[in-house]
KETI-52358 format. One record per residue (C-alpha): residue in three letters; y, z, x. Coordinates in Angstrom, 2 decimals, padded with zeros to 5 digits. Example, Ala and Ser with C-alpha at 12.3 -4.5 7.8 and 13.67 -1.06 7.14 Angstrom:
+-----+---------+---------+---------+
! res !      yy !      zz !      xx !
+-----+---------+---------+---------+
! ALA ! -004.50 !  007.80 !  012.30 !
! SER ! -001.06 !  007.14 !  013.67 !
+-----+---------+---------+---------+
// end
This chain:
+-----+---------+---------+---------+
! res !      yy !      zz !      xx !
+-----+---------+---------+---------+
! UNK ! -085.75 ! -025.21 ! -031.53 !
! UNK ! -086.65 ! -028.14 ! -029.16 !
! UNK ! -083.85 ! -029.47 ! -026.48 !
! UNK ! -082.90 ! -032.30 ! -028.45 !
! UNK ! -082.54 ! -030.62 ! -031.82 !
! UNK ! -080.00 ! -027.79 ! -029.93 !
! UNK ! -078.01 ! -031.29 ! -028.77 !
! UNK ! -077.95 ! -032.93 ! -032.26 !
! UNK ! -076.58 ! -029.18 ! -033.64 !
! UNK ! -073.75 ! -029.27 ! -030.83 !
! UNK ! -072.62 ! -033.03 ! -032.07 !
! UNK ! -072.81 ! -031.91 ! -035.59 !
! UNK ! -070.70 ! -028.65 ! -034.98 !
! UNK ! -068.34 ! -030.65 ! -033.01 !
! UNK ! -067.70 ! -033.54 ! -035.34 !
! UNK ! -067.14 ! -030.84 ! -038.16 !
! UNK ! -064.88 ! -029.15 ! -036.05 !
! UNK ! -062.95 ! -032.17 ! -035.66 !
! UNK ! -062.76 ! -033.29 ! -038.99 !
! UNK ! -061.92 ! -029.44 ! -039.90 !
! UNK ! -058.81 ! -029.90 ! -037.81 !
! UNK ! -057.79 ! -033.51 ! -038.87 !
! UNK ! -057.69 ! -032.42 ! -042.09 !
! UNK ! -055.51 ! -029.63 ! -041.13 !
! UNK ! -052.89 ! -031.85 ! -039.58 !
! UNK ! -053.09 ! -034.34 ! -042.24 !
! UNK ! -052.29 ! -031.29 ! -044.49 !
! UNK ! -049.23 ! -030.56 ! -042.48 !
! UNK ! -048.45 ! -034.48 ! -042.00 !
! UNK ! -047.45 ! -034.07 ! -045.40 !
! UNK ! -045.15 ! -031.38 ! -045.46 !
! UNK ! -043.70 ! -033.11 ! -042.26 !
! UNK ! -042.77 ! -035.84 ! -044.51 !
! UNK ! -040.62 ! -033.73 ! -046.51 !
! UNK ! -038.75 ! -031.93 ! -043.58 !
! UNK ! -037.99 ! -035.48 ! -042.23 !
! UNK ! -036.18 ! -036.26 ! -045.77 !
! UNK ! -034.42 ! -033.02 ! -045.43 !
! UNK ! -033.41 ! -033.68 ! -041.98 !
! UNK ! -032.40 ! -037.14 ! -041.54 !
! UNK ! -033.13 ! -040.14 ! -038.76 !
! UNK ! -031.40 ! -037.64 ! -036.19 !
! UNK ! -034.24 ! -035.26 ! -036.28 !
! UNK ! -037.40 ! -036.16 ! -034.00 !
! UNK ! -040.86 ! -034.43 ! -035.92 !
! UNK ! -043.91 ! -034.66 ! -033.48 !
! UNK ! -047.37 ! -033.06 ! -034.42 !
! UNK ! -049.95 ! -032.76 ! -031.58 !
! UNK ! -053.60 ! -033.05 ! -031.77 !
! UNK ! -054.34 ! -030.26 ! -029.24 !
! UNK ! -058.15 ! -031.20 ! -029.23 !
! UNK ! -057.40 ! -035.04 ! -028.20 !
! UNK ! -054.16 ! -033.96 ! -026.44 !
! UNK ! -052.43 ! -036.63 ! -028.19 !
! UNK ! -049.89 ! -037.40 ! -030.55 !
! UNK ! -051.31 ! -036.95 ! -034.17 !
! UNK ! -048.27 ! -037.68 ! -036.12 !
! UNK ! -044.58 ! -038.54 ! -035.47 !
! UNK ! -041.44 ! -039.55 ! -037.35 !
! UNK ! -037.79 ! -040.69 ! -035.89 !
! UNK ! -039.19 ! -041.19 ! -032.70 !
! UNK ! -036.83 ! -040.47 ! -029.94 !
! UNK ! -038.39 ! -043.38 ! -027.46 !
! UNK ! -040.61 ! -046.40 ! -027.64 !
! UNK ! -043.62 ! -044.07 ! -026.04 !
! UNK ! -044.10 ! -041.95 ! -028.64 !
! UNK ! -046.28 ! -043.08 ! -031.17 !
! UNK ! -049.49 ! -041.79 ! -032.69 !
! UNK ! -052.49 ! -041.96 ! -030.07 !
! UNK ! -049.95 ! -041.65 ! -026.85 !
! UNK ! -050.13 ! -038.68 ! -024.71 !
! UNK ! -049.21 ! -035.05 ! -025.18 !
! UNK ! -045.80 ! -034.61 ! -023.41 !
! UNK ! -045.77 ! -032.38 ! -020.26 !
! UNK ! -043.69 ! -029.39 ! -021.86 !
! UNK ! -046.13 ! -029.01 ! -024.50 !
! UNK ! -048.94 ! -028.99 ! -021.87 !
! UNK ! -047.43 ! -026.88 ! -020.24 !
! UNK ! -047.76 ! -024.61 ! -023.32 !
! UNK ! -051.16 ! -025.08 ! -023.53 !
! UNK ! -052.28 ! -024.68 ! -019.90 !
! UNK ! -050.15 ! -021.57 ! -019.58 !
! UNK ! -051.57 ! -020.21 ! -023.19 !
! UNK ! -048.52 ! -018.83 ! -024.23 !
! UNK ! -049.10 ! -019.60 ! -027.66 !
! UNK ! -051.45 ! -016.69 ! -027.89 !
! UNK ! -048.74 ! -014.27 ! -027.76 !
! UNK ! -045.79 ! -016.46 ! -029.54 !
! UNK ! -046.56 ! -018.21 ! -032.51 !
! UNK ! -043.71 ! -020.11 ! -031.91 !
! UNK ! -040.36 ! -020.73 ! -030.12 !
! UNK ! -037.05 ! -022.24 ! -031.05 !
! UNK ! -033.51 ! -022.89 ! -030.49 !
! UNK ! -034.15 ! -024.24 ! -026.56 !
! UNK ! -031.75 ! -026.99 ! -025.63 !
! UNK ! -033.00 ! -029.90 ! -023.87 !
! UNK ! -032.53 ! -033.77 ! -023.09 !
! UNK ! -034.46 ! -036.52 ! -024.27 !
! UNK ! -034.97 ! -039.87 ! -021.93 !
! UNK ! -031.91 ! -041.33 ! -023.18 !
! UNK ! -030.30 ! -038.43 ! -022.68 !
! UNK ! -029.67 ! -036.97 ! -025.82 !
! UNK ! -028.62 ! -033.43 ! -025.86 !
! UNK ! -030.96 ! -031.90 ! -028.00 !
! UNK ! -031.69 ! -028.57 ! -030.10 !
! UNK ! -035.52 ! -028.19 ! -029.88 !
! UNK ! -037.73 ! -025.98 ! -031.74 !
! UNK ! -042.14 ! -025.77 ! -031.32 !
! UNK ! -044.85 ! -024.59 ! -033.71 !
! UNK ! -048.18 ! -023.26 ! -032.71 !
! UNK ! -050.89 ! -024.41 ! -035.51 !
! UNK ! -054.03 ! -021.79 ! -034.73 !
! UNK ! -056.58 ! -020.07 ! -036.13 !
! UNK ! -056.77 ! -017.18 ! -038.67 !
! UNK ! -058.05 ! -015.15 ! -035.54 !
! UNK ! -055.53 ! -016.93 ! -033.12 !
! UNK ! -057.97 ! -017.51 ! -030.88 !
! UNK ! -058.13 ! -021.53 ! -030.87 !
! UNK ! -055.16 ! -023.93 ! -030.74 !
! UNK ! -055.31 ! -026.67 ! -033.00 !
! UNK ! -051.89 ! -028.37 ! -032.97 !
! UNK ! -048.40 ! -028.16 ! -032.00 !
! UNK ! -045.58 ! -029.09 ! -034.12 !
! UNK ! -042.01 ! -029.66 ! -032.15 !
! UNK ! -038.73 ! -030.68 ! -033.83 !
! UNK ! -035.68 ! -032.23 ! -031.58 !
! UNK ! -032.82 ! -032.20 ! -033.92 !
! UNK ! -029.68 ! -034.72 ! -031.78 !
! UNK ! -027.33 ! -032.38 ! -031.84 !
! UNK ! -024.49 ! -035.09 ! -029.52 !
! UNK ! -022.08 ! -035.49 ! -032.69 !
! UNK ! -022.57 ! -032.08 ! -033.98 !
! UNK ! -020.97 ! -031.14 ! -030.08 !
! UNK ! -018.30 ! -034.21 ! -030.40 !
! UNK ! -016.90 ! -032.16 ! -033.61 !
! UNK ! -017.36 ! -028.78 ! -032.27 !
! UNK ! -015.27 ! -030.03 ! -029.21 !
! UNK ! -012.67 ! -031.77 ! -031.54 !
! UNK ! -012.11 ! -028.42 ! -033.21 !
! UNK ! -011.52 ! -026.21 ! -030.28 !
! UNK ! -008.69 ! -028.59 ! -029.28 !
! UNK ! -006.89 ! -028.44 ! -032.82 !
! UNK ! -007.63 ! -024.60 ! -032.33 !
! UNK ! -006.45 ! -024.12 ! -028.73 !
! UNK ! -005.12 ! -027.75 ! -027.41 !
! UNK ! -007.51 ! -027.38 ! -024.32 !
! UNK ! -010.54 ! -029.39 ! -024.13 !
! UNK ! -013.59 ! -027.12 ! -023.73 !
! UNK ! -015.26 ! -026.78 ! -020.41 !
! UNK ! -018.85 ! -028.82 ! -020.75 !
! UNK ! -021.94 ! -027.12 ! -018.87 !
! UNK ! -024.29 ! -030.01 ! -018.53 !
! UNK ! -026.65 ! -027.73 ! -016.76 !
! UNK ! -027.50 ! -025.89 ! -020.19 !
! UNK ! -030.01 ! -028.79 ! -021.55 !
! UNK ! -032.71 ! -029.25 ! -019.81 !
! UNK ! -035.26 ! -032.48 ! -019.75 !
! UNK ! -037.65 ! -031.54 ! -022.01 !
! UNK ! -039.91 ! -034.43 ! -021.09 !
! UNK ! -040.16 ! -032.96 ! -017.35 !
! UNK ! -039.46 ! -029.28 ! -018.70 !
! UNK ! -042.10 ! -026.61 ! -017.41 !
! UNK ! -042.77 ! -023.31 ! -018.72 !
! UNK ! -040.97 ! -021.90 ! -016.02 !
! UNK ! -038.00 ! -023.66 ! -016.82 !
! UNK ! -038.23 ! -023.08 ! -020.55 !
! UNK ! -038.08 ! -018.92 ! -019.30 !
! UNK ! -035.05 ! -019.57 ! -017.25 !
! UNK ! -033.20 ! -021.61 ! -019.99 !
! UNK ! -034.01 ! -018.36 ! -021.94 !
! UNK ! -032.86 ! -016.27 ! -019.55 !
! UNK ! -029.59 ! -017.83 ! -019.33 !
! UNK ! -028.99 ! -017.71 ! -022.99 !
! UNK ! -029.18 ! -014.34 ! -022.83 !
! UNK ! -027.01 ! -013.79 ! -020.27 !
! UNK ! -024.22 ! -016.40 ! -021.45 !
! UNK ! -024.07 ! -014.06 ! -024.43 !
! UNK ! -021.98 ! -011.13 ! -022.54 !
! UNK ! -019.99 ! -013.63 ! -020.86 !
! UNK ! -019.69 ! -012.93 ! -017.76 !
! UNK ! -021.50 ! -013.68 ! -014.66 !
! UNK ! -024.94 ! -011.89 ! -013.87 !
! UNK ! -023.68 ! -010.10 ! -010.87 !
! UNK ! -020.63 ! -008.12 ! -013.26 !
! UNK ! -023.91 ! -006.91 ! -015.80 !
! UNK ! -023.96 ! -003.04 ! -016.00 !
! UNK ! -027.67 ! -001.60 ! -016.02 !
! UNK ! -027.62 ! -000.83 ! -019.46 !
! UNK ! -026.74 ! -004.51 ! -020.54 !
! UNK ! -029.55 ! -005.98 ! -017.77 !
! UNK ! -031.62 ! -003.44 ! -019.80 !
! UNK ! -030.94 ! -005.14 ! -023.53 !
! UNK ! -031.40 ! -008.76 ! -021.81 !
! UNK ! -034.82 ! -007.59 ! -020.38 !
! UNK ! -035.54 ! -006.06 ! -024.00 !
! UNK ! -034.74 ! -008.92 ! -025.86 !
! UNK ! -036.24 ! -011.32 ! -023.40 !
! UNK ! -039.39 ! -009.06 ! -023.83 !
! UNK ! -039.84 ! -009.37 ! -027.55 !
! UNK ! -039.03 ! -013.08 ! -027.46 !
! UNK ! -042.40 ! -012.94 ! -024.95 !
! UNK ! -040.73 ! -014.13 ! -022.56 !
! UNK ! -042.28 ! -012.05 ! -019.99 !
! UNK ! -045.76 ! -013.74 ! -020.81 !
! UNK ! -044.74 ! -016.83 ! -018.88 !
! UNK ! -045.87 ! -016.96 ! -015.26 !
! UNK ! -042.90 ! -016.61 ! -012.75 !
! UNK ! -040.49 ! -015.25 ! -015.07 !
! UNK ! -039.90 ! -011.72 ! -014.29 !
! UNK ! -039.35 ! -013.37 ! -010.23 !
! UNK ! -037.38 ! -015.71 ! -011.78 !
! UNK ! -034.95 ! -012.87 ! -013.47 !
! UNK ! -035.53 ! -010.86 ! -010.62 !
! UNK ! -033.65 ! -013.84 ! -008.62 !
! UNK ! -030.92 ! -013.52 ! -010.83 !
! UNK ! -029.72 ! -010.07 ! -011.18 !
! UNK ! -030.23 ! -010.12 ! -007.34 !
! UNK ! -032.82 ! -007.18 ! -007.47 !
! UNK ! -036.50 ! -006.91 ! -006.99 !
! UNK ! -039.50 ! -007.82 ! -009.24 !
! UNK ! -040.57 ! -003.46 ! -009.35 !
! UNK ! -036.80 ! -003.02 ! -010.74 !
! UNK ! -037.44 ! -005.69 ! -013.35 !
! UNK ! -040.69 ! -003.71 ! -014.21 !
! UNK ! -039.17 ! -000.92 ! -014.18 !
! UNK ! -036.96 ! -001.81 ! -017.08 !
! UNK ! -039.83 ! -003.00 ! -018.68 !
! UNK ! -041.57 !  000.61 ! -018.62 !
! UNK ! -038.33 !  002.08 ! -020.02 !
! UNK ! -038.51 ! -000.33 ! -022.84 !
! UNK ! -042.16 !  000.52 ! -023.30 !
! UNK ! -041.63 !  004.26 ! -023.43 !
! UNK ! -038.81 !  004.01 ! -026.04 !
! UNK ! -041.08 !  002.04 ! -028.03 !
+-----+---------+---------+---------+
// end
């Protein structure tokens, strides 16, 4: 096979590679349609073109910049660069903040192949969640008569959000749960947060076990050591 015929072959296996995965999100465009009825105009659907790194498909966008053709936003390339969507098909329930500062409950689908070896598309949903936190708020003071403390701090941007910070905000969650303040944990609870952050894959992100390290005020081998333990009792 000549030079030029090995090009032409390339082009052709790339255009049907393209069109393979068009079709693929137009399937999905569809079924997008139908969450959006389910969900309502509060509920941001965004479907990625990984390929083109570009948005394929959107409904109820959150701001004027996000329309099909405009660029992939940086937490989802984040996702990408980092390739943590080769050990989590998906991840959901992360807070964040959109540009005008919604608060937001966020969730983000990895479209691959059967293999999972090639990224086609992300889907993420941003459900507002601001009344649904107005009501919530309203009924702790018929239940108690004292306003409930607000932590600002627990949605992040996720326009600006890195992988790094997505871990963190996971971390957190985890910790909030026992509620009290890292320092106060016991070993065996530091050991269930390390065990559930571990089979949410959180571990797979870059920085993260320094990160946790940071916050139980111990050292990275500590953190891996609770990591073995897990490891041996599975």
């Amino acid at each position: 096979m000549c030079q030029h015929d090995i090009f032409n072959t390339k082009l052709q296996t790339r255009y049907f590679m393209s069109t393979k995965i068009e079709n693929l999100l137009n399937n999905f465009s569809k079924f997008l349609i139908f969450l959006s009825s389910l969900f309502g105009s509060d509920t941001e659907i965004v479907l990625y073109n990984v390929e083109k790194k570009e948005v394929f498909f959107v409904i109820n966008p959150l701001d004027n910049e996000m329309i099909v053709g405009s660029k992939i936003r940086s937490l989802e390339q984040s996702m990408i660069d980092k390739e943590v969507w080769k050990n989590n098909g998906y991840f959901v329930n992360y807070r964040s903040l959109s540009k005008s500062q919604h608060k937001l409950k966020s969730a983000t689908y990895f479209i691959t192949s059967d293999d999972n070896k090639n990224l086609y598309g992300i889907l993420t949903i941003n459900v507002i969640v601001d009344r649904l936190i107005d009501i919530r708020n309203f009924i702790n003071d018929l239940i108690s008569g004292v306003q409930e403390q607000k932590n600002e701090n627990q949605f992040l941007n996720s326009m600006d959000l890195s992988v790094t910070d997505f871990a963190i905000n996971a971390i957190n969650e985890e910790i909030e749960k026992y509620g009290v303040e890292s320092s106060r944990l016991s070993a065996d609870e530091k050991l269930q947060i390390v065990k559930k952050l571990d089979n949410k894959g959180i571990f797979l992100v870059k920085g993260s076990i320094t990160e946790l390290a940071k916050i139980f005020n111990t050292t990275e081998t500590t953190i891996y050591r609770y990591i073995n333990r897990i490891s041996n009792i599975k």
